[in-house]
C-alpha positions in Angstrom: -19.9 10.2 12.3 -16.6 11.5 10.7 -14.9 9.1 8.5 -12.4 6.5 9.8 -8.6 7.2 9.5 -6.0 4.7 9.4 -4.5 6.1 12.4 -8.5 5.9 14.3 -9.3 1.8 13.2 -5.4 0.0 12.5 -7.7 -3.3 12.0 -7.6 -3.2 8.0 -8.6 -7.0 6.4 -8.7 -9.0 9.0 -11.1 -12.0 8.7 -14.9 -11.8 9.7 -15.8 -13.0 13.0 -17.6 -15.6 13.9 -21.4 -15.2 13.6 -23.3 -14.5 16.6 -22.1 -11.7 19.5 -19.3 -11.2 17.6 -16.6 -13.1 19.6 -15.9 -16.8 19.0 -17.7 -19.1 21.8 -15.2 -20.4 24.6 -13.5 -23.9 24.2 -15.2 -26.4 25.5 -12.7 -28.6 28.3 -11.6 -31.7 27.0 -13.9 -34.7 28.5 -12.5 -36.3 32.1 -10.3 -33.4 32.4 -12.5 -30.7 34.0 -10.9 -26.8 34.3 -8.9 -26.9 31.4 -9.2 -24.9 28.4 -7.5 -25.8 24.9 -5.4 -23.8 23.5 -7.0 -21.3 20.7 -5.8 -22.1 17.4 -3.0 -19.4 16.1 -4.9 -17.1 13.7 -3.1 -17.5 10.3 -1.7 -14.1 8.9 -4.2 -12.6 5.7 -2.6 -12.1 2.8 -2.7 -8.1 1.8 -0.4 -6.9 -0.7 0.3 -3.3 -0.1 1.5 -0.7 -2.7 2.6 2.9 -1.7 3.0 5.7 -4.3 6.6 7.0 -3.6 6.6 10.1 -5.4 3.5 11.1 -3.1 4.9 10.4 0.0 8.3 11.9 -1.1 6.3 15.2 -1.5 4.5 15.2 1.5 7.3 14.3 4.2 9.8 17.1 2.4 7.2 19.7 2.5 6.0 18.4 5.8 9.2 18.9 7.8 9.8 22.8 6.0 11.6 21.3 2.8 15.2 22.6 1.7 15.5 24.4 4.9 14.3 21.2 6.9 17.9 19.6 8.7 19.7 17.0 6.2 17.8 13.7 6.7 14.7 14.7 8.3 12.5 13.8 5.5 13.9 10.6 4.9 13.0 10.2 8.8 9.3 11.7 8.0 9.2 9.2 4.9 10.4 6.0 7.0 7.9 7.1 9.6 5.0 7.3 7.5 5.8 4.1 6.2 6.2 2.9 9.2 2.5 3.8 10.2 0.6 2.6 7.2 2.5 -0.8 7.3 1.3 -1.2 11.1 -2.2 -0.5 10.1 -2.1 -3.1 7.0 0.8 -5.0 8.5 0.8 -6.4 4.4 2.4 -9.8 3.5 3.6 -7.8 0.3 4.9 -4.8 -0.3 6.0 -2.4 -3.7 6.8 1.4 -3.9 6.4 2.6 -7.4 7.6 5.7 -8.4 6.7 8.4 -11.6 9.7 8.0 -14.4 11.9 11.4 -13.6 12.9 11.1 -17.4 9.8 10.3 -19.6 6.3 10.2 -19.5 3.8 9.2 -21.9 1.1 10.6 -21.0 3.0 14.1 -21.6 3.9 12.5 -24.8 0.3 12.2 -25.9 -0.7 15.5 -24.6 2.2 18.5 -24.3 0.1 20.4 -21.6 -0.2 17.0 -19.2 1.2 18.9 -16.2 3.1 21.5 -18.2 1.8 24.6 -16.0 3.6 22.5 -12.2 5.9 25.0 -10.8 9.6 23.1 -11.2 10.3 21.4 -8.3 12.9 22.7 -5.8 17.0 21.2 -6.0 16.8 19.7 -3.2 13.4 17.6 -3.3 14.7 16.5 -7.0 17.8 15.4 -5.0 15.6 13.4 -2.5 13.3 12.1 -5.3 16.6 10.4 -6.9 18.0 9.1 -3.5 14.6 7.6 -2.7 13.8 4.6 -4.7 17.3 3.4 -4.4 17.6 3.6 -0.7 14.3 1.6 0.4 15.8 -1.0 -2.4 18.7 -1.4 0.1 16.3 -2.2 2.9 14.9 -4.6 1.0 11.4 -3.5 -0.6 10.5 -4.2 -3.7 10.9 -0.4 -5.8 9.4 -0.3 -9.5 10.3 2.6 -11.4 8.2 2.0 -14.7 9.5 3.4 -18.2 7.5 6.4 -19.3 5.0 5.7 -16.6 3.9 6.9 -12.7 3.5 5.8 -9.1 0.0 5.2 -9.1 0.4 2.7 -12.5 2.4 0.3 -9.9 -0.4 1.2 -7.8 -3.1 -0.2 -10.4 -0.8 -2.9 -11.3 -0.9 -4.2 -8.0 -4.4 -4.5 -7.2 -5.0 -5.9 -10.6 -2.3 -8.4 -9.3 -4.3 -9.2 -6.1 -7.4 -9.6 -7.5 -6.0 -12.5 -9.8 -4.2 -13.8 -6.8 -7.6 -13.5 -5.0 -5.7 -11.5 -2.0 -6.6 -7.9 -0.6 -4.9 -4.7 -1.5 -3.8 -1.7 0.3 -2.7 1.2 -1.8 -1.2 4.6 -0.5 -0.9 7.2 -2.8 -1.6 11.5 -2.9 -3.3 11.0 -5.9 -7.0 11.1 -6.4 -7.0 9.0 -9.6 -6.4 6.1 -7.5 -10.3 6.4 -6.3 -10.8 4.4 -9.3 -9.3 1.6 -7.5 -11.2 1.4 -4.0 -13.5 -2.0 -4.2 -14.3 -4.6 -1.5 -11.4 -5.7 -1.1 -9.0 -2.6 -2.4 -8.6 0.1 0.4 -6.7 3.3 -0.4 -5.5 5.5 1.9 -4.8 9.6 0.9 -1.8 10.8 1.7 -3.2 14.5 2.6 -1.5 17.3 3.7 0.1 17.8 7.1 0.8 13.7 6.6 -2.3 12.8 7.6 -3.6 9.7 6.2 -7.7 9.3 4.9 -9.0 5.7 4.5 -11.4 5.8 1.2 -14.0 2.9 1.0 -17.0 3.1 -1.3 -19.2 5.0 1.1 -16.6 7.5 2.0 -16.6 8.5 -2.1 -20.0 8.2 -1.8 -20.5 10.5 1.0 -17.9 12.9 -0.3 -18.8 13.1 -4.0 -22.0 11.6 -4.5 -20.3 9.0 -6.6 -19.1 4.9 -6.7 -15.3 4.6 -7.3 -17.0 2.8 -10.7 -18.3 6.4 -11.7 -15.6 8.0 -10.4 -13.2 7.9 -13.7 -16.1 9.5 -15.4 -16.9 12.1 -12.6 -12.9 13.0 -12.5 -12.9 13.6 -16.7 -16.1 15.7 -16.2 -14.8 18.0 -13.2 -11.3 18.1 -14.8 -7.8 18.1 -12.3 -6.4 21.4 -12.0 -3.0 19.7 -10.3 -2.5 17.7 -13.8 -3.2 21.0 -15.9 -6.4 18.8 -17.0 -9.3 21.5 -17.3 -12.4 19.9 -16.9 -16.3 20.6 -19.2 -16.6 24.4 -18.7 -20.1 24.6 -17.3 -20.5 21.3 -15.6 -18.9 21.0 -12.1 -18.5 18.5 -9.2 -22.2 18.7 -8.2 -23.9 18.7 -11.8 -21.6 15.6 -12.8 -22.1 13.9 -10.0 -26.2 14.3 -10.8 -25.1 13.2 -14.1 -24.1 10.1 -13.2 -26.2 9.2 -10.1 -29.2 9.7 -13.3 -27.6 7.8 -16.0 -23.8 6.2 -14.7 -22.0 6.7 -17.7 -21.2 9.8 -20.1 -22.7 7.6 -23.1 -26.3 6.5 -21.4 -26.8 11.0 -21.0 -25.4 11.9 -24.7 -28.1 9.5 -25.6 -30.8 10.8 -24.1 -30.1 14.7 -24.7 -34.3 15.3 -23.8 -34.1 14.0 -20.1 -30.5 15.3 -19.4 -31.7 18.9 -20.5 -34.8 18.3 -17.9 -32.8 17.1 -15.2 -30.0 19.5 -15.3 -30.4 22.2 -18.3 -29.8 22.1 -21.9 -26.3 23.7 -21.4 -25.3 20.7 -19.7 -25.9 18.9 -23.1 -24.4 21.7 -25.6 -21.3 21.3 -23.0 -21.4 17.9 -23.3 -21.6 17.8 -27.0 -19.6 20.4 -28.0 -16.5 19.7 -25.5 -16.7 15.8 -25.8 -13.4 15.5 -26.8 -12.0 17.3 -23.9 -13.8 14.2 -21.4 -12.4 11.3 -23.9 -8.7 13.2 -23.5 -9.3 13.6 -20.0 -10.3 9.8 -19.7 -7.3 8.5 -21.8 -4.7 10.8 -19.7 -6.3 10.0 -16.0 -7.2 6.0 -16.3 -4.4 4.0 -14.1 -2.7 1.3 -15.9 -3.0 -2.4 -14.9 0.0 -4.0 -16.6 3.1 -3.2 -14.7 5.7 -6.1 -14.5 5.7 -6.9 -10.8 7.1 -10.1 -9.3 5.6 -11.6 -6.5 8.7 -12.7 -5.0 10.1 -9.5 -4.1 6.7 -7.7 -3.3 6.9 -11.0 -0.5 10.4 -10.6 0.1 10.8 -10.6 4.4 13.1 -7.7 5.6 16.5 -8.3 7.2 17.5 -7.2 10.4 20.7 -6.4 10.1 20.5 -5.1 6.6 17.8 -2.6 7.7 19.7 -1.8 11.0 23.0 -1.1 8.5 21.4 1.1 6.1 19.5 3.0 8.9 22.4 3.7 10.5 24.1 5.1 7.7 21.4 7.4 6.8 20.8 8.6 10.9 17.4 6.9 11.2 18.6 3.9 13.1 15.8 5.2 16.1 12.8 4.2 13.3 14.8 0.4 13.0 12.2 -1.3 15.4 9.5 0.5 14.2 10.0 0.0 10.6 10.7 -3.7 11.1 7.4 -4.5 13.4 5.5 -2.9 10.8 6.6 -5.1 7.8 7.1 -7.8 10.0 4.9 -10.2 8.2 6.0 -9.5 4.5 6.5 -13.1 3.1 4.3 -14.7 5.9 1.0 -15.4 4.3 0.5 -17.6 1.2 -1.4 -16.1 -1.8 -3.7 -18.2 -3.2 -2.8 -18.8 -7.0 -5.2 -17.9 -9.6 -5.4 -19.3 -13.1 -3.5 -18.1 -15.6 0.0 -16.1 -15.4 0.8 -13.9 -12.5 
């Protein structure tokens, strides 16, 4: 069976049925008043806070609709309209965009060749890139450009956020890193090319690389990520680490037991482990997705105004993606997250 899309099943996070055929048993009439049904309860909204790497969807929709030759505002319209779609399939009671620092990064800090070899980005998608973040501000999302940081730290930041909250999480994002992230109650949907959308749950990684999104941090710093200029162990690829760690789960358990890893998969698989073992730390370090970006609950909760959206939408030429765009985040600040201990 191919995997599920967001587009094929919209029903993300709803609550479980009731047990039995999988419907909930008819109400009962009332006594002495025969032929009449109660009303069903209204189902109450479920909190979901969704978080949507800008930067990633920015790149998509402008390359999408033919980039700088594309008509002035259509990939804005692709942007709005992608957002559009994944907020209908989460319809999310919270909602933050995060977006990579244009200035600084720290990660190129630590290491000079993070992304160095990227071909520079064309004018005109640096010119969208800028106008982004500040326009969905003015339709009234919350927007979190973090210093020295990227999209997908909002990204973590927000599902570390809904765990303490004890809420689900929806994260969209073109970045594979973010695999780290999918758990029970953490979906992530790829942004692929030709804006398509893939749902990733744990037996979708599973199926695809042989690997639990626990592993997969490991797995990612063995394989290395060609798109981040981050080569990975020269002689160990997707397969072998994925073997690797299906056999002992971490990096750490195989280094110390050399003797079985050179029976399972060859004793170059442990001189390459040995020998390039600082290239998998560096690789860990550069790729793991930060937890502790500020976010405030308010504005990730913060319900969208009509007018206000139908103003700036206007202005921009989009005003035919108003109703859309509203429906779709029509239940930000709906549901009531349930508080955890300790600070937010």
């Amino acid at each position: 069976m191919p995997p599920v899309t967001a587009a094929d099943d919209p029903r993300l996070f709803v609550p479980d049925e009731p047990a039995g055929n999988g419907s909930a048993p008819p109400a009962s009439p009332p006594a002495g008043r025969p032929g009449r049904r109660r009303r069903a309860p209204r189902r109450r909204p479920v909190p979901v806070l969704l978080a949507v790497d800008g930067n990633g969807l920015a790149h998509r929709a402008f390359h999408a609709v033919g980039g700088a030759e594309a008509p002035p505002g259509e990939a804005l319209e692709r942007v709005l309209a992608m957002l559009a779609r994944i907020g209908a399939a989460v319809q999310p009671s919270g909602c933050v965009v995060g977006f990579d620092d244009p200035v600084r990064s720290l990660r190129r800090d630590r290491h000079p060749g993070y992304k160095a070899a990227r071909p520079p980005k064309d004018d005109a998608l640096v010119g969208f890139l800028d106008q982004l973040p500040g326009l969905l501000a003015l339709l009234g999302l919350s927007v979190v450009v973090p210093d020295g940081l990227e999209a997908d730290d909002v990204l973590g930041s927000a599902a570390a956020l809904a765990r303490r909250r004890g809420i689900a999480a929806a994260l969209a994002t073109g970045d594979q890193d973010a695999f780290a992230l999918v758990a029970p109650t953490v979906q992530v949907f790829y942004l692929v090319t030709g804006a398509r959308v893939q749902q990733v749950s744990p037996s979708w990684l599973r199926a695809r690389y042989g690997v639990a999104p626990e592993a997969y941090p490991a797995f990612a710093a063995l394989r290395g990520d060609a798109s981040d200029c981050l080569p990975g162990i020269r002689g160990i690829g997707a397969v072998t680490a994925a073997r690797l760690l299906a056999a002992y789960g971490d990096v750490d358990a195989a280094l110390a037991d050399p003797a079985g890893v050179a029976r399972l998969l060859g004793p170059w698989v442990v001189e390459a482990l040995v020998t390039q073992r600082a290239t998998y730390e560096l690789n860990r370090e550069l790729m793991a997705i930060r937890d502790d970006v500020a976010l405030e609950v308010a504005a990730c909760n913060r319900p969208l105004e009509r007018q206000r959206v139908l103003a700036v939408l206007e202005q921009h030429g989009a005003s035919g993606l108003a109703d859309r765009f509203l429906g779709s985040f029509a239940q930000l600040g709906r549901a009531a997250w349930r508080r955890a201990p300790g600070p937010a």
